[in-house]
C-alpha positions as a Markdown table, in Angstrom:
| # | Residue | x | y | z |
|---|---|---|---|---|
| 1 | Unk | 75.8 | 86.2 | 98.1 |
| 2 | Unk | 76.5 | 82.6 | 99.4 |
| 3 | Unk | 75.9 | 81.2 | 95.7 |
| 4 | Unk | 78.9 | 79.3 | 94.8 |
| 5 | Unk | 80.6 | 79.8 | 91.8 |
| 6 | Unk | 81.7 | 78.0 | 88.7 |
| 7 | Unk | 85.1 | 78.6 | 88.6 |
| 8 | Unk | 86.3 | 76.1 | 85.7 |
| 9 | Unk | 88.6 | 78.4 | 84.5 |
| 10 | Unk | 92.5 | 78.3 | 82.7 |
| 11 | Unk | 95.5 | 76.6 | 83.4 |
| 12 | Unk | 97.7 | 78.5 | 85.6 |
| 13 | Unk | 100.7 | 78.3 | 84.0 |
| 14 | Unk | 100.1 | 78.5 | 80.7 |
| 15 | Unk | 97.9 | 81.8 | 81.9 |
| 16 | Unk | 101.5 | 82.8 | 83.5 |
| 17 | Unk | 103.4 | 81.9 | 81.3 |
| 18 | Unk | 101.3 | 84.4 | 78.4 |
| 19 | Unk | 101.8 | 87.2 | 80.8 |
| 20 | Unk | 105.2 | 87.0 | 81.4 |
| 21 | Unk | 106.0 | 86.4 | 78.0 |
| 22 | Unk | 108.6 | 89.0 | 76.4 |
| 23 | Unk | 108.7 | 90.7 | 80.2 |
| 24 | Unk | 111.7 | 93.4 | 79.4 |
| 25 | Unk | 111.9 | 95.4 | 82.6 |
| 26 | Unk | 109.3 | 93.6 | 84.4 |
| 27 | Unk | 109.6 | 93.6 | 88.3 |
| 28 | Unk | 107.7 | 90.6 | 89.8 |
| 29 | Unk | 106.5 | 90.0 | 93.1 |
| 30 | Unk | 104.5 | 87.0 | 93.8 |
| 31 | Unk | 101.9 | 86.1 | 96.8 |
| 32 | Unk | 102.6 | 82.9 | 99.3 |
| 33 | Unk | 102.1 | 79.9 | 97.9 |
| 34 | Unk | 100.7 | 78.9 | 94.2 |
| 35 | Unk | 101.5 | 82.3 | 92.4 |
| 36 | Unk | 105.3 | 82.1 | 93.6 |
| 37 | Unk | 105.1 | 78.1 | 91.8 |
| 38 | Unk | 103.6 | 79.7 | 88.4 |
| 39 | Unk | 106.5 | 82.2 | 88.7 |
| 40 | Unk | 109.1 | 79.7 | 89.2 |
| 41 | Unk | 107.7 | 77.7 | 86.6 |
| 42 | Unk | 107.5 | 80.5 | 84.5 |
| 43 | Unk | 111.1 | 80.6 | 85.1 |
| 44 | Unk | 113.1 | 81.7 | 87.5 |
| 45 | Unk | 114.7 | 85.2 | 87.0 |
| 46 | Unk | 116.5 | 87.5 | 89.6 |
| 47 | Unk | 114.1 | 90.7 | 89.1 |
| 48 | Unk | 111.1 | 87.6 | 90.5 |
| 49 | Unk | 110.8 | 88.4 | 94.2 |
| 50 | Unk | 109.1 | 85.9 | 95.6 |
| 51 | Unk | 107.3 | 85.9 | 99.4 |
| 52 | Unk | 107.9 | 83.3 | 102.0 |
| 53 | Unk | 106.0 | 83.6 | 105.1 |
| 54 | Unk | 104.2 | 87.0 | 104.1 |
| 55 | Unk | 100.6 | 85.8 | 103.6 |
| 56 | Unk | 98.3 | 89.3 | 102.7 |
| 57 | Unk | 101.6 | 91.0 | 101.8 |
| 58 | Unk | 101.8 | 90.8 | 98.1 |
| 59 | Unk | 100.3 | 94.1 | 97.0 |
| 60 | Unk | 101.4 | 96.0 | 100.0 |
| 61 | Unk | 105.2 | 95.3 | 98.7 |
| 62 | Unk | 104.3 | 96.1 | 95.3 |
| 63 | Unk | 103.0 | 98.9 | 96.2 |
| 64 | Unk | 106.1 | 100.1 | 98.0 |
| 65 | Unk | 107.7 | 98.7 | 94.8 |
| 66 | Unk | 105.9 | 100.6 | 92.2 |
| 67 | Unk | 106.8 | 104.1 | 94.6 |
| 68 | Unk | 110.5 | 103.5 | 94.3 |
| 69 | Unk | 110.6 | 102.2 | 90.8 |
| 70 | Unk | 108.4 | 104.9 | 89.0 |
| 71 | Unk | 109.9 | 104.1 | 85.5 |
| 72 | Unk | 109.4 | 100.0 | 85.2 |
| 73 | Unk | 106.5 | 98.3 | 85.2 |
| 74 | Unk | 105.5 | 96.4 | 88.8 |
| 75 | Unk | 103.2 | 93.3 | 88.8 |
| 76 | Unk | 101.7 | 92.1 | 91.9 |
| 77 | Unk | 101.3 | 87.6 | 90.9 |
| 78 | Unk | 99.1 | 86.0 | 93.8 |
| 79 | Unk | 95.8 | 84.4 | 94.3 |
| 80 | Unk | 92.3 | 84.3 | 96.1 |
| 81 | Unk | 93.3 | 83.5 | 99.1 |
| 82 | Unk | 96.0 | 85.8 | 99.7 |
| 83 | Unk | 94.5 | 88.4 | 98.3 |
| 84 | Unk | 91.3 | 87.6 | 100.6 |
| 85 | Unk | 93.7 | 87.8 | 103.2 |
| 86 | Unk | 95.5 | 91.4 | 102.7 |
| 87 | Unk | 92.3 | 92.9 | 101.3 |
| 88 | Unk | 92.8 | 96.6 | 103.0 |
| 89 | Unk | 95.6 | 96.5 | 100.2 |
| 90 | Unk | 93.3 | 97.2 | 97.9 |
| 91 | Unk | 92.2 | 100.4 | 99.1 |
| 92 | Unk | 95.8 | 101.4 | 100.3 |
| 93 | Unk | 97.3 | 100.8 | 96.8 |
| 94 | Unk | 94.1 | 102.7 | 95.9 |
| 95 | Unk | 95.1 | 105.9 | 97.4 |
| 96 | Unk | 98.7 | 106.0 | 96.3 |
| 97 | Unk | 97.5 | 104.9 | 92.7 |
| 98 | Unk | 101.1 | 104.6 | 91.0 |
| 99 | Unk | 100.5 | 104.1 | 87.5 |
| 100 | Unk | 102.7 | 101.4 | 86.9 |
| 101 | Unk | 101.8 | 99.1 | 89.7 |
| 102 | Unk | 99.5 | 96.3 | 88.5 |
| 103 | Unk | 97.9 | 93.6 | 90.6 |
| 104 | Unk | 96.9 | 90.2 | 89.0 |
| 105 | Unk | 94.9 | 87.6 | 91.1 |
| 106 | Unk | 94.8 | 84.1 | 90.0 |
| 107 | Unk | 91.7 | 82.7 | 91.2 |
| 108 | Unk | 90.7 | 79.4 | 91.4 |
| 109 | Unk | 87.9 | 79.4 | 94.0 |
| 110 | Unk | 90.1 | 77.7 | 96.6 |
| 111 | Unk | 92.3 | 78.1 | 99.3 |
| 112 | Unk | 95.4 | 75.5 | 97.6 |
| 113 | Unk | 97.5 | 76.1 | 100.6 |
| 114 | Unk | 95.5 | 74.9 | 103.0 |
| 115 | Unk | 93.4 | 72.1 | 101.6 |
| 116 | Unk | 91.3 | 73.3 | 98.7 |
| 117 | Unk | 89.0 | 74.3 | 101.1 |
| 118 | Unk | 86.2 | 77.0 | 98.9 |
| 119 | Unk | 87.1 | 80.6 | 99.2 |
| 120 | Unk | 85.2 | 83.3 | 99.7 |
| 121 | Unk | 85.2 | 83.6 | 95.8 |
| 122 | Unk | 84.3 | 80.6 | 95.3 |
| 123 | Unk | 81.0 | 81.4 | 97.0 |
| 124 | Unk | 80.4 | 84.9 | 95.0 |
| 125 | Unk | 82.6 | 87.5 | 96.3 |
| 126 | Unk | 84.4 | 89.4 | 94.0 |
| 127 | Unk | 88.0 | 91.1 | 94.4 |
| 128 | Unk | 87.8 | 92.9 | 91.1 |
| 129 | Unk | 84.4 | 94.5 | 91.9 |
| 130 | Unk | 86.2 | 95.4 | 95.1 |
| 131 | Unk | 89.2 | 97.5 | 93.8 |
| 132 | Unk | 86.4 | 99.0 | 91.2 |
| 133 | Unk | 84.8 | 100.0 | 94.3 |
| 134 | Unk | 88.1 | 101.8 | 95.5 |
| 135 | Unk | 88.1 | 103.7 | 92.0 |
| 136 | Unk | 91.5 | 101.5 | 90.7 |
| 137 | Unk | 91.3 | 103.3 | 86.8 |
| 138 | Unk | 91.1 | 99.4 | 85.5 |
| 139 | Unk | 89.7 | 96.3 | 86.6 |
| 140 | Unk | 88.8 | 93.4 | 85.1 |
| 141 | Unk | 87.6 | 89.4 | 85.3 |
| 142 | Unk | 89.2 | 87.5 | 82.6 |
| 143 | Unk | 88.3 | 83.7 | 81.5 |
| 144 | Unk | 89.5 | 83.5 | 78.1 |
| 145 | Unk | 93.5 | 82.9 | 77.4 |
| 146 | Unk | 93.1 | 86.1 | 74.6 |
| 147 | Unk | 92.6 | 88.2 | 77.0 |
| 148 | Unk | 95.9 | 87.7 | 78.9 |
| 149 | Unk | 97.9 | 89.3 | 76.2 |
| 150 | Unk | 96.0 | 92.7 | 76.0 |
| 151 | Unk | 96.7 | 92.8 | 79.7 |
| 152 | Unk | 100.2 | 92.4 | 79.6 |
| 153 | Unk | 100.5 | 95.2 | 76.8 |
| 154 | Unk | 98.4 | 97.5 | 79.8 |
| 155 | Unk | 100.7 | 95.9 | 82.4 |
| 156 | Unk | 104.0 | 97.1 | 80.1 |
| 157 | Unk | 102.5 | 100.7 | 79.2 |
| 158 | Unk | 102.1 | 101.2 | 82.7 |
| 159 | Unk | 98.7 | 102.7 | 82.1 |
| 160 | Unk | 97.5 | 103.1 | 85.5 |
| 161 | Unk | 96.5 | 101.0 | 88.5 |
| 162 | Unk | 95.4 | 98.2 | 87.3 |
| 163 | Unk | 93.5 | 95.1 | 89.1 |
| 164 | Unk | 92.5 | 91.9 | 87.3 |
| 165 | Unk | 91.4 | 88.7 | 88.0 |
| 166 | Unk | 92.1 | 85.8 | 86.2 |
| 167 | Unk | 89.9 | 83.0 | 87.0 |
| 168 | Unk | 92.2 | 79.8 | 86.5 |
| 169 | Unk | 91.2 | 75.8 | 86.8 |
| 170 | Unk | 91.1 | 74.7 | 90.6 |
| 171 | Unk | 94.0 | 72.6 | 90.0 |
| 172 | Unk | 96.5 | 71.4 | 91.9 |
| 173 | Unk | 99.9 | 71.0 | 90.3 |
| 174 | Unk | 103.7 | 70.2 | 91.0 |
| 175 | Unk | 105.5 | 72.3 | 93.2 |
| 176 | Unk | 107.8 | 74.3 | 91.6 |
| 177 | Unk | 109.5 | 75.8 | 94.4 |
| 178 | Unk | 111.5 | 78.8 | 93.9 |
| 179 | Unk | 114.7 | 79.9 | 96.3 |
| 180 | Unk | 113.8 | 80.2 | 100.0 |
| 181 | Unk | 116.5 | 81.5 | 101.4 |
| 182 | Unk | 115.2 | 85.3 | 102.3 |
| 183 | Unk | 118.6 | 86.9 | 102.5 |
| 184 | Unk | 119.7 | 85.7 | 99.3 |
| 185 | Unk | 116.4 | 86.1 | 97.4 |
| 186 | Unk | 116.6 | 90.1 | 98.4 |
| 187 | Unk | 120.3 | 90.4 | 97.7 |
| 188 | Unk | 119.4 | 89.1 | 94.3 |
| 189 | Unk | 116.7 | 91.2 | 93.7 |
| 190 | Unk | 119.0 | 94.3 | 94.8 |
| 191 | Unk | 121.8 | 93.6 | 92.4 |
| 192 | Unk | 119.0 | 93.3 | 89.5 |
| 193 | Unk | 118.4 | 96.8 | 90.2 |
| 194 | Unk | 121.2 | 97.7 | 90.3 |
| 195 | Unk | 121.6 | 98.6 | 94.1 |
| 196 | Unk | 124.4 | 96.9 | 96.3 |
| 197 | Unk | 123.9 | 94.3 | 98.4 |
| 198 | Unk | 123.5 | 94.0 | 102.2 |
């Protein structure tokens, strides 16, 4: 450990873009920061719940996501440094193992928020070892832009836990900033499933 890493890697939202291609009944929630601009650049859609303010939060809320939505398939959008950050997620979503939750880290080596500064990936550590290590039935480290299709077909099947990396370009793009206002973002979320709104 302590050997940096190359992570030259895809772009982001093209990466995005593949998985979310042809999303049917998709439920999205996306990490602080970068993987909530992918998202919104993916385009914006009312079952996208984005995270303001919740860094290390991501999976945790998919999690609770995947329990109360058994029958449509939950995917868990963040990156490296958020992940870093909530990394007892891992082993909680772990336990629970709902087959259709699916947890997809876009890493770039970096913490984007913050600076760029290098992440603890980006000197060797590696998050899809880590849920392999809490017995997650499929993990994976994907570099290659072919790759990203086969994972949304796993991601749609709702095949079991799934964890994958996707090691994307350390680039920093435009913002594409999705809603912020909290109340309005859950209300929307709500009424695309269907629920009334408080």
């Amino acid at each position: 450990m302590g050997e940096v890493m190359n992570h030259e890697g895809l772009d982001r939202r093209a990466a995005v873009a593949e998985l979310l291609r042809d999303r049917g009944e998709l439920l999205v929630v996306s990490g602080l920061g970068s993987a909530s601009y992918d998202l919104m650049a993916a385009g914006d859609d009312a079952r996208n719940f984005y995270l303001w303010a919740a860094m290390g939060s991501a999976c945790t809320v998919g999690l609770g996501l995947a329990m109360a939505q058994p029958e449509r398939p939950i995917l868990v959008l963040t990156g490296d440094g958020e992940m870093l950050m909530g990394l007892g997620a891992i082993a909680t979503a772990a336990q629970k193992m709902p087959a259709n939750l699916s947890v997809v880290v876009l890493d770039n080596g970096h913490y984007g928020e913050t600076g760029m500064q290098m992440s603890h990936t980006g000197r060797g550590i590696d998050l899809a070892r880590i849920a392999a290590a809490c017995d997650y039935p499929w993990t994976g480290t994907l570099s290659r832009m072919g790759e990203i299709g086969a994972l949304r077909d796993r991601i749609h099947a709702r095949a079991g836990s799934t964890f994958a990396t996707v090691r994307i370009a350390a680039d920093e793009l435009p913002r594409a900033l999705p809603p912020r206002d909290g109340v309005h973002l859950k209300n929307r979320f709500r009424a695309a499933l269907g629920h009334a709104t408080i």
